[in-house]
C-alpha positions in Angstrom: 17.5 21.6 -28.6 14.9 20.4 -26.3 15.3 17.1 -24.7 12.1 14.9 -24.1 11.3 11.8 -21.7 11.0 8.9 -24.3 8.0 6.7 -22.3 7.2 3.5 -23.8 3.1 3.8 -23.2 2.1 -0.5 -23.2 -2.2 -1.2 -23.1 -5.1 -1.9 -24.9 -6.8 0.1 -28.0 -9.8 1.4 -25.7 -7.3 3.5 -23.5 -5.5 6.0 -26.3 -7.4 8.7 -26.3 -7.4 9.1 -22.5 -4.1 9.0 -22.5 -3.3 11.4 -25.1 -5.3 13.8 -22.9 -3.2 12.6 -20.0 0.1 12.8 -21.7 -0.8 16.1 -23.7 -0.3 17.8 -20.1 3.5 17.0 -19.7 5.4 18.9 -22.8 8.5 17.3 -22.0 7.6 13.8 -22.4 7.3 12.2 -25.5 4.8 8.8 -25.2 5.9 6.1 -27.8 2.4 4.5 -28.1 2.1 0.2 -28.6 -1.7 -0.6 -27.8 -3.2 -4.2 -28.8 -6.1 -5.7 -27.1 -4.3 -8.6 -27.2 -3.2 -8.7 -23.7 0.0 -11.2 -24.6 1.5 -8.6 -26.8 2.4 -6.5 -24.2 5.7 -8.4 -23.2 6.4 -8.2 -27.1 6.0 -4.6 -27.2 8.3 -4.6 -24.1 11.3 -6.4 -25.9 10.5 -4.1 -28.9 10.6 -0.7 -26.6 13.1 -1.0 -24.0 16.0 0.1 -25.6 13.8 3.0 -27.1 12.9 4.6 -24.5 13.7 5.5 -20.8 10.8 4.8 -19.2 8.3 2.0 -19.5 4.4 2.8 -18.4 1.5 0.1 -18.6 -2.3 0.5 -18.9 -2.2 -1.3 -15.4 -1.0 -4.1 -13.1 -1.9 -6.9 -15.4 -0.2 -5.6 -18.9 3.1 -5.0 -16.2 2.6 -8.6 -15.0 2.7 -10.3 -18.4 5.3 -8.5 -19.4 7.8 -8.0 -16.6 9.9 -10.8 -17.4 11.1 -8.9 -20.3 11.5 -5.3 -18.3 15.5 -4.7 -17.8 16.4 -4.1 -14.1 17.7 -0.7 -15.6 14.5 0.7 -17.2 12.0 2.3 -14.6 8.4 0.6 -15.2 5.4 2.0 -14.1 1.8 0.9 -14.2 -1.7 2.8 -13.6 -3.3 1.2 -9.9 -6.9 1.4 -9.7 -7.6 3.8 -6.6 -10.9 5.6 -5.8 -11.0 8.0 -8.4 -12.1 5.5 -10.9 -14.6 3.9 -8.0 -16.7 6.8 -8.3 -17.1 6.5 -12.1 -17.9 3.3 -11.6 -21.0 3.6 -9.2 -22.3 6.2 -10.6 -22.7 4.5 -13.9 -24.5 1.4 -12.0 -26.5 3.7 -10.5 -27.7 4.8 -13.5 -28.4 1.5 -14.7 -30.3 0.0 -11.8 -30.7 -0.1 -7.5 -28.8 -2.3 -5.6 -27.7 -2.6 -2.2 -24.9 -5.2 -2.1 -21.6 -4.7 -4.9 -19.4 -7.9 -6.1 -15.7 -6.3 -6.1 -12.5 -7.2 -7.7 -9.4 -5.9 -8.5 -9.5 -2.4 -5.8 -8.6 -2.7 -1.8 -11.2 -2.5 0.8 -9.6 0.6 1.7 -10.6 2.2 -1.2 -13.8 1.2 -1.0 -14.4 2.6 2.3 -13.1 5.9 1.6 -15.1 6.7 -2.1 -18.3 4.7 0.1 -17.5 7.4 2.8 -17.7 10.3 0.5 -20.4 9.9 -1.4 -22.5 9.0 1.8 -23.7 5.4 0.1 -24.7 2.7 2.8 -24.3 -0.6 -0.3 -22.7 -3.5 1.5 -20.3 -5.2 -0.2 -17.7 -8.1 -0.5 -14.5 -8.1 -2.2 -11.9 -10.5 -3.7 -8.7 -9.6 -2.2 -6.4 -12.1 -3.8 -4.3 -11.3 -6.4 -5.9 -10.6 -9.9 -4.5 -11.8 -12.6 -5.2 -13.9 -16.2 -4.1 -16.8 -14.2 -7.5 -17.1 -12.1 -10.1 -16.0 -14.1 -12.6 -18.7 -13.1 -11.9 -18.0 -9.6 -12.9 -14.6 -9.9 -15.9 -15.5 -11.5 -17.0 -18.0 -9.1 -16.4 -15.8 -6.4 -18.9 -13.4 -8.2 -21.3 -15.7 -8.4 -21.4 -17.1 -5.2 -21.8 -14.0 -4.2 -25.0 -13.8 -6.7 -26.7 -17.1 -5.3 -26.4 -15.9 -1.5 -28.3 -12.1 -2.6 -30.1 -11.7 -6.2 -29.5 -7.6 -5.8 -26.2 -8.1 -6.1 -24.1 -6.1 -9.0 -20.6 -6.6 -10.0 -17.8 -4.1 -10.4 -14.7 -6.1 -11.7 -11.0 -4.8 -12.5 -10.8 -7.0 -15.9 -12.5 -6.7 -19.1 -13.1 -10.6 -19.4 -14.7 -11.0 -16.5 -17.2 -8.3 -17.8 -18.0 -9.8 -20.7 -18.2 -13.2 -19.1 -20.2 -11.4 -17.0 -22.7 -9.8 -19.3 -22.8 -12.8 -21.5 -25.1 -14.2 -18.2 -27.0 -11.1 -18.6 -25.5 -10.3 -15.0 -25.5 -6.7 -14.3 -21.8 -5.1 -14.0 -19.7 -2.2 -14.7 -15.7 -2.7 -15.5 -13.4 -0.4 -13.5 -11.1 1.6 -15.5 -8.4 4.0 -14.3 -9.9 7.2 -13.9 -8.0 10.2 -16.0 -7.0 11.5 -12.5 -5.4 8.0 -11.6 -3.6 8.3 -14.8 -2.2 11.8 -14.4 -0.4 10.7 -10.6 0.6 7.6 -12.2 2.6 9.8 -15.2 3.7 12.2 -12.6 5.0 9.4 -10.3 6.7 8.2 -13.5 8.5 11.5 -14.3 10.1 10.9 -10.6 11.3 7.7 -12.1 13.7 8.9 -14.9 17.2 9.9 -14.9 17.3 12.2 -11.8 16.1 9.1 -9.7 17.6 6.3 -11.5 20.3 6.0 -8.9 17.6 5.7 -6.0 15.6 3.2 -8.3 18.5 0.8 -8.4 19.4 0.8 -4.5 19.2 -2.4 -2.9 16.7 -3.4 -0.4 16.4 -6.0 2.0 13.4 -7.1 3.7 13.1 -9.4 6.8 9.9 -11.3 7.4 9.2 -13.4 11.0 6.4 -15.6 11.3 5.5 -14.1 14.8 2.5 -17.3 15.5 4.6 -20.0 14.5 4.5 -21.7 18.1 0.7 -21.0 19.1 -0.3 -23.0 15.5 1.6 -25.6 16.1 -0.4 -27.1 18.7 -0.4 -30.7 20.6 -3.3 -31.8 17.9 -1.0 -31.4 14.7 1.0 -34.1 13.0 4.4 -33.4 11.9 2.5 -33.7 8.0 0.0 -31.2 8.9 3.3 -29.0 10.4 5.2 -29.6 7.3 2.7 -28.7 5.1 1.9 -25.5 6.6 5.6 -24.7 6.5 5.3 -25.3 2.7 2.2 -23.3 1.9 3.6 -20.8 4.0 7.1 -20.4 1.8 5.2 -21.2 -1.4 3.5 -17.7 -0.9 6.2 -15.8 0.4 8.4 -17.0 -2.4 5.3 -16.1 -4.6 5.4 -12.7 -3.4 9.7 -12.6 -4.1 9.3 -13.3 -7.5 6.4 -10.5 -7.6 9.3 -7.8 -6.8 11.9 -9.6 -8.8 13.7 -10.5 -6.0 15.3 -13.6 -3.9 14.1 -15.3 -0.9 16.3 -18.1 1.1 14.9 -19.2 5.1 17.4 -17.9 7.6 15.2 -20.7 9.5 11.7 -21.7 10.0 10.3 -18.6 11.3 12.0 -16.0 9.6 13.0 -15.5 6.1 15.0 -12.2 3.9 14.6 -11.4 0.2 16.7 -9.1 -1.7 15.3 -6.8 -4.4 15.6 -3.3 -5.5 13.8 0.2 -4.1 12.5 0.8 -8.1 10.0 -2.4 -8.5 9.5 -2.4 -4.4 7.6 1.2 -5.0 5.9 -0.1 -8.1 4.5 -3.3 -6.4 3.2 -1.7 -2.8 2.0 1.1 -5.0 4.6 3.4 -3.3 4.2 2.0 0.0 0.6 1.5 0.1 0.2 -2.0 -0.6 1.5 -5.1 0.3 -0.8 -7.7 0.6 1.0 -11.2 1.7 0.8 -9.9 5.4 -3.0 -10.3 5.1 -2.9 -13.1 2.3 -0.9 -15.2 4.9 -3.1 -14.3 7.8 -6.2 -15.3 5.8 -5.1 -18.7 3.9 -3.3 -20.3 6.7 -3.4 -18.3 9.9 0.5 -17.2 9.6 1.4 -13.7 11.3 3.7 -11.6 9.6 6.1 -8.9 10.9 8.0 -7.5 8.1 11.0 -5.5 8.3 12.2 -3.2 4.9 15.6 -1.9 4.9 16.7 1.1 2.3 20.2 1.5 2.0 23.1 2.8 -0.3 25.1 -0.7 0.3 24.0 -4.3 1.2 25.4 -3.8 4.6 23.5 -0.8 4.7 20.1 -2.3 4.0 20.6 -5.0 5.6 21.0 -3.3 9.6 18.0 -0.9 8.4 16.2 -4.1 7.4 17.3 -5.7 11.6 15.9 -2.6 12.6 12.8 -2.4 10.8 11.6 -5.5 12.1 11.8 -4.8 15.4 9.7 -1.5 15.1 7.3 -4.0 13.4 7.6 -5.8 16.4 7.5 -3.1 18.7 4.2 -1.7 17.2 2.3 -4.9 17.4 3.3 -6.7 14.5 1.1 -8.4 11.7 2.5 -5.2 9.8 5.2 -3.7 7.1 7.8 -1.3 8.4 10.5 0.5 6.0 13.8 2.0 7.5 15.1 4.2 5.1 18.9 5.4 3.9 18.4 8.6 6.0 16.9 6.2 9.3 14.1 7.5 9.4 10.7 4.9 10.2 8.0 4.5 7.9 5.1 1.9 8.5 2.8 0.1 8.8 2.6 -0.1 5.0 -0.8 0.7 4.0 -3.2 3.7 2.7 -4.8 5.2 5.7 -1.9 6.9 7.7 0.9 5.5 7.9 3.5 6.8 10.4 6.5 8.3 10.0 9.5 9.6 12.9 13.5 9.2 12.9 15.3 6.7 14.9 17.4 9.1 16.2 16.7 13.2 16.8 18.9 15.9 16.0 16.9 18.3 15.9 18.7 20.8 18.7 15.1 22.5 19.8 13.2 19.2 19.8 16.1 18.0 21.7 16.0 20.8 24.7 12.3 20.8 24.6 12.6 16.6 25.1 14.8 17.8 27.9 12.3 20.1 29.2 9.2 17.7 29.7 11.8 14.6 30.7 11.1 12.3 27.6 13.6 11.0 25.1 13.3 13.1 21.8 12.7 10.0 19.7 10.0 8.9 21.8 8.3 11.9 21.2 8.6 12.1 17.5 7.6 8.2 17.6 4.2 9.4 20.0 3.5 12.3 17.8 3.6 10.1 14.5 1.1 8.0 16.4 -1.1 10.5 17.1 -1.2 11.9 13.8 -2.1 8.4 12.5 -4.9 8.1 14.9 -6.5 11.4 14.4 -5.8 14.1 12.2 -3.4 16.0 14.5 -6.3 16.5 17.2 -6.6 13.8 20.9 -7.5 14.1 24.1 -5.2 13.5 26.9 -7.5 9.9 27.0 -7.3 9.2 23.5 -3.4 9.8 24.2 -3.9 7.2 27.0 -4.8 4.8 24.6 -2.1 5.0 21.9 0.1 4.9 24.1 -1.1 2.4 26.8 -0.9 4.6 29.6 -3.1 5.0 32.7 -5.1 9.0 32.4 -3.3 10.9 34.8 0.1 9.8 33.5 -1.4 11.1 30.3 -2.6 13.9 31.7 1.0 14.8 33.4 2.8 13.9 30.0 0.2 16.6 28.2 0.7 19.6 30.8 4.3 18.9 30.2 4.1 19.4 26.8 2.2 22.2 26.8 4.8 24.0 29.4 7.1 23.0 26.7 4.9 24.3 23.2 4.7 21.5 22.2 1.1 21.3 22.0 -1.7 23.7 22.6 -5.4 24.0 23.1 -7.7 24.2 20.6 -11.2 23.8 22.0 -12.7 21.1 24.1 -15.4 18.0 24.0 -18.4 17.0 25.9 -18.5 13.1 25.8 -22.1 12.7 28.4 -24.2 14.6 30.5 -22.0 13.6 33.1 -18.3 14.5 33.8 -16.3 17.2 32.5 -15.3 18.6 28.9 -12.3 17.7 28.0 -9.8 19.9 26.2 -8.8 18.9 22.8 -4.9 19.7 21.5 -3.0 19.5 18.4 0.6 18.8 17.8 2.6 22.3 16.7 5.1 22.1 13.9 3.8 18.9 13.1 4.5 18.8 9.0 5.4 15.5 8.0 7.7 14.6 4.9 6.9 11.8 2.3 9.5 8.7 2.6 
């Protein structure tokens, strides 16, 4: 007898045909469909369904949101993020509809933006509403629209949520609602399938996260009153225990720089989009002028977690901070959090070749697996002996020695060279050799 994946599949009436398609493409899961376009259903459907099925799987972020409350801390959810893919839909409908050269966004990352803006060589301008979207600030969505309207009349609007559209269009305002793409829906199921029984165990694992404000002393300058101190301190643990009870988790002040929350690895993938996302570093930055270094710890105990968590920090720390690094169950490094390239390298090497090749050009063999991720984060596995110069904050000829040593070593090895000016000579461009990198 075949066994399926029951999937409770939560979202409005607009989306079931799409995701038939989508769902028609994985035999061995079996979607139990609850669609309303009443958006306050969907934590009713979610008491109805969760002890249906064994996996939960929203439209998107918002049907999730209204209904997490109800989500048990044993079912895996999953929701559909908007990501490029449905960007490109998006402009090229508004293109069809009219010229423009500035775009109202809401709802996607900057990141995004700049990647699909890339691609499809377009030279729009544009700004975006980075805060968090939700039912809860409709208005403020749509007054940052229309601000945007009154500064430039060519303005259009591409917005994540269906009211604002119609609000939208009910000004005769010209605007296009982004929808997930079929292609952002087919990684989100596949994501999902990784979510079931076979990963339930690393779903549940605790995690603990350490967050230092690293600016606390420079904002607290001779001009401020002990009020105007206070009150930063508040906004400042309002948001961060906003962003706790975003991941389900708890918060408590080790003091009045740093603070740890507890929550588990399952919703900590969901809400940074696995490790992708996680906007309160910039959020905090923005609002009030706090920097964040943020230290995420994976492990198969609380003890565990927490001295990953210690030690993610620092590598925060280390690399600059105003960032989100992960040390995982296996110690490995992960960070910063976010969708260009993150890096990733082991704390500690035991790799027996890496290890006599270390010993070979003099270097530690976590170093080098630490300036190799850093490479491949700047660069696409190709630098200079300068551009090595620069990540690492080295004077040229120390780069330069460090290079010929790796190349004694095969580590590296030529692969064609660069004329920057009339003047001067070419330099030679390597890549890194046996460079594959693992996801986290």
């Amino acid at each position: 007898m075949k066994s399926y994946i029951k999937v409770g599949v939560i979202g409005p009436t607009w989306i079931y045909d799409t995701l038939v398609r989508c769902f028609n493409l994985f035999p061995t899961i079996q979607p139990i469909f609850r669609l309303s376009d009443e958006i306050d259903r969907a934590k009713e459907f979610t008491a109805e369904l969760r002890e249906k099925v064994d996996c939960l799987f929203y439209s998107g972020r918002i049907p999730y949101l209204v209904a997490k409350e109800e989500v048990p801390m044993e079912v895996p959810a999953f929701y559909i993020p908007l990501k490029g893919a449905g960007l490109y839909q998006a402009l090229y409908t508004m293109k069809n509809k009219m010229n423009f050269t500035h775009i109202s966004f809401d709802g996607i990352l900057s990141d995004y933006i700049e990647i699909v803006k890339k691609n499809v060589e377009e030279t729009f301008s544009y700004d975006n509403y980075n805060n968090l979207v939700s039912l809860e600030n409709v208005d403020e969505i749509l007054n940052f629209h229309m601000e945007n309207l009154e500064k430039d009349s060519s303005t259009v609007v591409i917005t994540s949520l269906k009211l604002v559209s119609e609000l939208l269009t009910n000004n005769n305002i010209t605007n296009e609602w982004l929808k997930p793409s079929e292609e952002d829906i087919i990684v989100s199921i596949e994501r999902m399938l990784l979510g079931t029984n076979q990963r339930k165990q690393k779903e549940m694992q605790i995690i603990i996260g350490r967050i230092f404000i690293e600016n606390s002393a420079s904002l607290a300058n001779d001009f401020m009153t002990e009020q105007q101190i206070q009150k930063r301190n508040h906004t400042t643990y309002r948001m961060l225990l906003h962003f706790a009870e975003q991941m389900s988790g708890y918060l408590t002040a080790l003091s009045s720089t740093e603070y740890l929350f507890v929550t588990n690895r399952g919703i900590f993938e969901r809400v940074t989009e696995g490790y992708k996302v996680l906007p309160i570093v910039d959020e905090l930055k923005k609002k009030i002028g706090v920097t964040l270094s943020i230290g995420i710890g994976f492990g198969f105990s609380a003890l565990e977690a927490g001295s990953h968590a210690r030690v993610a920090l620092i590598q925060a720390q280390e690399n600059g901070g105003d960032s989100c690094y992960i040390v995982s169950e296996d110690r490995s490094v992960f960070g910063p959090i976010d969708i260009a390239a993150p890096m990733k390298y082991p704390l500690a090497v035991t790799d027996q070749l890496l290890i006599q090749q270390s010993e070979a050009v003099g270097m530690n063999a976590a170093n080098i697996e630490k300036t190799m991720a850093l490479i491949r984060r700047k660069k696409k596995n190709e630098f200079t002996a300068h551009e090595l110069a620069s990540v690492l904050g080295i004077t040229p000829r120390s780069a330069h020695r460090i290079v010929q040593s790796w190349l004694d070593a095969s580590l590296i090895e030529v692969i064609g060279t660069e004329k920057m000016s009339r003047r001067g000579r070419p330099r030679q461009v390597f890549t890194l050799l046996n460079s594959e990198e693992n996801s986290i």
